[in-house]
N, C-alpha and C positions, 0 to 999 in steps of 0.2 A: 298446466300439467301438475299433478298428484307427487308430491315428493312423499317418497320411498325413504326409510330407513332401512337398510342393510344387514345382516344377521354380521356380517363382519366387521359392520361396524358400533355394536353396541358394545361398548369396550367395558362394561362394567358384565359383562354375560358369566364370569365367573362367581362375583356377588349375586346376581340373582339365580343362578342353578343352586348355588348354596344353601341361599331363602328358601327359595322353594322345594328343594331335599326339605329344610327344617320344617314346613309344616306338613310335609307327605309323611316322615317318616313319624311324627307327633301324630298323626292320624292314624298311621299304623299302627304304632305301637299303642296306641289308646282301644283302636276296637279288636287288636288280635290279644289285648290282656286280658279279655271278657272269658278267653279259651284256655289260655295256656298261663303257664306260670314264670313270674318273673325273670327268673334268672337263665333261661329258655329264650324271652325276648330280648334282654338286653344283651347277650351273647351274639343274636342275629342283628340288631340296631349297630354295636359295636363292628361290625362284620361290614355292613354297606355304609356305616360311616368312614372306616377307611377309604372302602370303593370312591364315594363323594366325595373324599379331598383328591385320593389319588384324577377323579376326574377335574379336579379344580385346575389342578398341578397345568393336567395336558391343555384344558381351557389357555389357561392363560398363556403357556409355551404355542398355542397353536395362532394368539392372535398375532399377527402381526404389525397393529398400528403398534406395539410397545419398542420395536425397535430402529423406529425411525428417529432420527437424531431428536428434531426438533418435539418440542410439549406440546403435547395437545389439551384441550377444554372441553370436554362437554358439559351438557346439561345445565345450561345458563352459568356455566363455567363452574359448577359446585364439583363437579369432577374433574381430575388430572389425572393425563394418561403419559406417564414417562419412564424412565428408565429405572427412576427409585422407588416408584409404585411399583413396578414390575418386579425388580429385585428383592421387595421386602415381603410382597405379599408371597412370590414363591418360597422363599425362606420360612415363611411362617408356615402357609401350607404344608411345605414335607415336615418340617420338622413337629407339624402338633400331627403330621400322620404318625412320624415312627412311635410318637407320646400315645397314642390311641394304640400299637401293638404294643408297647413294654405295659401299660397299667389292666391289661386283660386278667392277668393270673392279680394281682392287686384287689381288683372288684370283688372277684368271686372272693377271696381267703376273708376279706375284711367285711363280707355280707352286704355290701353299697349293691342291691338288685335291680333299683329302679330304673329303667331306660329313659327316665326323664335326666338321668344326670349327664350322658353322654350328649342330649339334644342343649342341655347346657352350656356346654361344653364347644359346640359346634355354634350357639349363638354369640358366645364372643370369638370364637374365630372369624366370624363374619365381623364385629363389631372393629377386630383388627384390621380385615379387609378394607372397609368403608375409611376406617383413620387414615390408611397408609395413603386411598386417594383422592381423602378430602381436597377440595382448594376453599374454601369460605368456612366462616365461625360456626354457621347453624351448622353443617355438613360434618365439620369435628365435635362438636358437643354432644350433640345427637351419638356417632360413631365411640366416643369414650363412654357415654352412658349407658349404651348400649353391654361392652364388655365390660366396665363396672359391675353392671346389676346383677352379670352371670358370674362375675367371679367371686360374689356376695355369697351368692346359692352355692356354688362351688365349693367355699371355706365352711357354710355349713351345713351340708347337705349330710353331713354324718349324723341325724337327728336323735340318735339313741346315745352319742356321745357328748359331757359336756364341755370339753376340752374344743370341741369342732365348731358346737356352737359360739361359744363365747370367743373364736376367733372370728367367726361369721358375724358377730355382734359388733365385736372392736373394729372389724376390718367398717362394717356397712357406717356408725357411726363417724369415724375417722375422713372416710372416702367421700361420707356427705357433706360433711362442713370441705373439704377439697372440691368438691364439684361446685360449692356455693360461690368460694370466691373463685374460681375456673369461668362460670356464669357471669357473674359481677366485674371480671376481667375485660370480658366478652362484651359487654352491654355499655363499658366506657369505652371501647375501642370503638364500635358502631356507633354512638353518641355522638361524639367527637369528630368520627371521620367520615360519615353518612354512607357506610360501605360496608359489606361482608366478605369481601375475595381479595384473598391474597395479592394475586394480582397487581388490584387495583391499590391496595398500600403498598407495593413496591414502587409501582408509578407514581406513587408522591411525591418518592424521596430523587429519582430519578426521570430527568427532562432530557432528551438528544438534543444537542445544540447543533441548530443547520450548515455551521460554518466551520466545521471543529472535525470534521474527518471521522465521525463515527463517536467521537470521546463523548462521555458523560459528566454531568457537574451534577455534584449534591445538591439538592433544595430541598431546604426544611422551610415550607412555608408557615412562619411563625403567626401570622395575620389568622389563618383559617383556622388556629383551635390552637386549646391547651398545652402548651406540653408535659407542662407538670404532672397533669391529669391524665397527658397518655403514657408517660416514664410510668405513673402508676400504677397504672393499667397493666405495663409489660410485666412489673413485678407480681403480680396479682398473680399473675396467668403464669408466670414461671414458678412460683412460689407450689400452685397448684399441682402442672405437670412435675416438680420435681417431688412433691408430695406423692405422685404413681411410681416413681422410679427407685425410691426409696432411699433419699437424695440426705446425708445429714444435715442435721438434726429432725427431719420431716420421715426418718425411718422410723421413730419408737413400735409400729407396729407390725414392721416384716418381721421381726424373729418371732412374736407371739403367733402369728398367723402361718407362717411356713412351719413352726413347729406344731400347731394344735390341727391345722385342717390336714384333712384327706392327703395323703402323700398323692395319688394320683391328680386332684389341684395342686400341690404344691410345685409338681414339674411345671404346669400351665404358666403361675405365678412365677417362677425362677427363668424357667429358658425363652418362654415364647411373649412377655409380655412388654420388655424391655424396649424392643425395638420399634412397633408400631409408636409408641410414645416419641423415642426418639425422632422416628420419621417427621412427628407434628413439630418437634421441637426446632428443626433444621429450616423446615418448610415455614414459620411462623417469623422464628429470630437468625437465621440465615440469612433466607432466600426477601423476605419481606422489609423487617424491621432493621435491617443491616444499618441504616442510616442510622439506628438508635446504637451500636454496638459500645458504646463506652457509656451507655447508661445501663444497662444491664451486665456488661460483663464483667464488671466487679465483683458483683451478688453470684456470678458464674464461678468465675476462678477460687472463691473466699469459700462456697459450700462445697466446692471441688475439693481444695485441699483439706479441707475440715474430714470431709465424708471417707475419703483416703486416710488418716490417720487413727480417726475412731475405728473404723471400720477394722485396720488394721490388726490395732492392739489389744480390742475389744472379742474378737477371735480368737487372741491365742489363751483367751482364758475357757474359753465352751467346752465342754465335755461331751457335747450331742450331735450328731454330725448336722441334723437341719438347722439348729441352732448359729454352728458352724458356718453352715454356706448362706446363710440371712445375712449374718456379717460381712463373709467374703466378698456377697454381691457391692454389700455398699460399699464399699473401697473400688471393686470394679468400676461402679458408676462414677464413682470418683477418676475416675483414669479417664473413661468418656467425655468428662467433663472438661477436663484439662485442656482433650486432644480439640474438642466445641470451640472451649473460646480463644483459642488461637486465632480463629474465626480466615485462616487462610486455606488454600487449596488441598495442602500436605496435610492439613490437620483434617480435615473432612476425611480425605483418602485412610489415613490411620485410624481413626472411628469407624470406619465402616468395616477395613479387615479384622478391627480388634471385637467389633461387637459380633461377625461373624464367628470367627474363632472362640467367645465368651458362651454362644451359646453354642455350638458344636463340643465342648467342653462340657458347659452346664446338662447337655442330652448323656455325655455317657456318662458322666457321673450318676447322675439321677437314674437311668438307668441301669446300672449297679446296685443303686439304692433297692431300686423296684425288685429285681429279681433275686434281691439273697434274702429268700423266705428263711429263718431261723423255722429249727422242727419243735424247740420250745416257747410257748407261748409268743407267737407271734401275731397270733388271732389280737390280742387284749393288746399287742403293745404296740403303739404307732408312733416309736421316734428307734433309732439306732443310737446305744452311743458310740465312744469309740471304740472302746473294748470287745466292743461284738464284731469287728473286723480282724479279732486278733488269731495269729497266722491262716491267714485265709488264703494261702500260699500253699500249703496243704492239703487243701480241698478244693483248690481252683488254680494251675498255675498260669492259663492267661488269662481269667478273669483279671486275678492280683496283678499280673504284669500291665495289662493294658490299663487299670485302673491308677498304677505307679507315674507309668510314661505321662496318663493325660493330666496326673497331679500337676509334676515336673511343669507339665508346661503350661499351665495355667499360674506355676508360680513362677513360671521366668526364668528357667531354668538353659544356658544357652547350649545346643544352636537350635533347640525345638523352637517351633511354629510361634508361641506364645512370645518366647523372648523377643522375637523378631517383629512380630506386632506389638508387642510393650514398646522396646524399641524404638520402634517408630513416630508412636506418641511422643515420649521425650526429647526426641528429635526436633519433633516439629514446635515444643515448648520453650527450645534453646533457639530456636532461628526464632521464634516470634519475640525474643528479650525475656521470657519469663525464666528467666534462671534460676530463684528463690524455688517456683514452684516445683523445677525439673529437680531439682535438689532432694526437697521433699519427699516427690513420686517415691524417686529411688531409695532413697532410705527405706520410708516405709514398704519399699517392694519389699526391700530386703527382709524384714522384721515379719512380714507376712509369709516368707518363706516357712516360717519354722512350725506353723500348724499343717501345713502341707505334709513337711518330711516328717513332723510327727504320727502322721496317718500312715506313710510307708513304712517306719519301725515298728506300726502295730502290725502291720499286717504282715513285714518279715521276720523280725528280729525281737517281737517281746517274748518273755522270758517265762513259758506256760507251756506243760505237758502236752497239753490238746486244744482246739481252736472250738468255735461253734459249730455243730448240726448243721447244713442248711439241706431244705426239697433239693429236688434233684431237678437240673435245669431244662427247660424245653429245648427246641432246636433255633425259635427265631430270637429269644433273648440273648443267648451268646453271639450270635450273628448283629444282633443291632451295635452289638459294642465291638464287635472283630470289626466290620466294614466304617464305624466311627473310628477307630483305632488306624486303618489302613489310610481313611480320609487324613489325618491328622500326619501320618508318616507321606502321604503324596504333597500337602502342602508345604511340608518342612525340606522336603525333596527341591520343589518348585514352585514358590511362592506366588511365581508370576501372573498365574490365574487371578487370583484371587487379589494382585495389588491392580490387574489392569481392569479386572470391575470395578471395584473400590473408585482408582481412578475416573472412570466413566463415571458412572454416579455423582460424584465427588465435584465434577464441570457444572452438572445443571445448577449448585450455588453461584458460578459465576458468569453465564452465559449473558 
């Protein structure tokens, strides 16, 4: 008998309708360009690309193998289908949908016409897809190279600008010596351990003993390979991903690159790329290399708090607001960091609502960015500083209100959402012994406060006749940041949503 594959059971059907939009609609828009004129197509390209995530979105809500407890394998095990695949890829999905309606009015003002820039765009969302359910080394390399090469084109696809390219330059140079030793990582873990899947390097470390009621005992079989040579290896490959994450001292080129490329890349860069990385990082040195966790997590905790203090102080000197949030991220990931090498359950659980909340933050800010078109020369200039927020309380007052509140709580400000996910992090750094480093956090929380509250005295309280000009706003940009804004008051209302996914997630490290 003929086995049948199943339509309900091809669990990657949300990556391949994807794919497949991306070469229908590259086909489209190549021979309807022969008729009409650019900014005509990219307007309708931009239009069914939201339609194709928002179809991703119901894809993946519709399958149902994602909510069965146990992980599933396919595809010679290169694919994983579980709960954090699930959760990361829908997060990603809405959130580079509501990025494709805030950078609409963006496009047109800044002359980006081409409709290949949006199929770009939508080739590393896929590229994030594929990360999130990697299980094996080809299957991630492949999936990072993929959103690599388009966030290359993305940084400089402003070709009339040299400011765009020469971040598309630093970024591609940068990225490639990262992907090399990423590669090189890769190729001494395979070497050494004659395997690709995750999996199967979990089961190294890990043997059920038949008399033991279930219990496990470590085994590091020292007999069958190096360790020196595989401890290496983990650094390599941490060295690398923390080089995407923009991890200190491996950030010197987030702020060049978030300030010179295309504001609508730089939302991609800041809000939505953060996490697919994470995912591999959890999946890799979590869930796999666990038995390794005191070789690598010193190299953790040491660029953790490094990345948090630079990041911090480094900030409050910026006078640009992209320049600004380049920094703020790294200190962010600095927190993430912290909450990683706890390497316990509560610390997973606090990483997953803080990076939620990170980027639900990171969307409306940047979507504030996007929509206060200045009526003076906004065409020619593509960075804000801060001064150009000044009394914007005047000419917007829930813009400025809702842009206050998501400050506040992104700088931890108590009893908003943020604090409470800060919070928790630190919590879980004082139950794991790291006292020194929870010390830290918090100071430098503190210190990081003060370019936050300096953005809401520009925008309430400086000391200026009249404020900026800006267009007069459509109907869905105010509304992306009202319904962000409401998101952000129901979490701080009831958190509970949102720590009992975390929670769930958070078990697949120790199942």
């Amino acid at each position: 008998m003929t086995n049948l594959i199943l339509l309900k059971n091809v669990v990657i059907l949300p990556e391949l309708f994807l794919g497949l939009s991306i070469v229908y609609l590259l086909l489209y828009g190549s021979i309807i360009s022969t008729t009409k004129t650019y900014p005509l197509i990219q307007k309708l390209i931009l239009n069914i690309s939201v339609l194709v995530l928002f179809c991703c979105i119901f894809l993946l809500y519709n399958d149902q193998v994602f909510f069965i407890q146990k992980s599933l394998v396919f595809f010679n095990d290169t694919i994983i289908c579980d709960y954090l695949a699930f959760f990361s890829k829908t997060v990603i999905a809405s959130f580079s949908l509501v990025c494709f309606l805030m950078i609409n009015f963006y496009l047109k003002d800044q002359k980006i016409n081409q409709f290949e820039y949006l199929i770009v765009i939508l080739i590393a969302i896929l590229g994030f897809f594929l990360l999130c359910s990697s299980n094996d080394l080809i299957t991630a390399y492949l999936a990072i190279e993929l959103q690599s090469l388009a966030f290359y084109v993305m940084a400089a696809f402003k070709k009339n600008s040299s400011f765009s390219v020469e971040a598309g330059l630093k970024y591609f140079v940068l990225g490639s010596f990262s992907s090399a030793l990423l590669l090189f990582g890769f190729s001494l873990i395979y070497g050494l351990l004659g395997t690709l899947n995750f999996e199967d390097f979990k089961s190294l470390w890990y043997m059920q003993l038949p008399g033991n009621f279930g219990d496990c005992e470590l085994l590091i079989k020292s007999s069958f390979f190096d360790q020196a040579l595989l401890k290496l290896a983990l650094v390599l490959v941490l060295v690398s991903l923390f080089f995407k994450l923009a991890v200190a001292p491996l950030h010197v080129w987030s702020p060049d690159v978030y300030e010179n490329s295309p504001t609508s890349s730089t939302i991609f860069f800041a809000v939505v790329s953060k996490l697919g990385v994470l995912v591999l990082i959890i999946r890799m040195f979590q869930h796999s290399f666990h038995g390794f966790i005191y070789t690598w997590n010193y190299y953790v905790v040491g660029l953790a708090v490094l990345s948090v203090i630079l990041g911090s102080f480094t900030a409050i000197e910026q006078r640009k607001l992209k320049s600004l949030l380049a920094y703020s991220s790294v200190s962010h990931v600095g927190y993430l960091l912290i909450s990683f090498s706890t390497g316990t359950l509560e610390g997973l659980q606090s990483l997953y609502a803080y990076i939620f909340i990170y980027m639900l933050a990171g969307l409306c800010i940047w979507s504030i960015f996007l929509m206060l078109r200045s009526k003076t020369f906004y065409s020619k200039k593509h960075n804000k500083d801060l001064t150009d927020f000044t009394l914007l309380v005047r000419s917007n007052n829930v813009v400025s209100f809702c842009f206050a509140v998501v400050l506040l709580s992104v700088a931890g400000f108590p009893p908003l959402i943020g604090f409470i996910t800060k919070m928790g992090i630190f919590m879980s750094a004082i139950e794991s012994s790291m006292y020194f480093v929870a010390v830290v956090s918090v100071l430098t929380s503190v210190v990081s406060t003060f370019y936050y509250i300096r953005i809401i005295k520009i925008i309430y309280f400086e000391k200026a006749l009249v404020g900026n000009l800006f267009h007069p706003l459509s109907f869905i940009e105010p509304f992306v940041v009202i319904v962000t804004f409401i998101l952000f008051s129901f979490l701080f209302i009831n958190p509970t949503l949102l720590y009992l996914v975390s929670y769930k997630i958070s078990l697949l490290g120790f199942m």
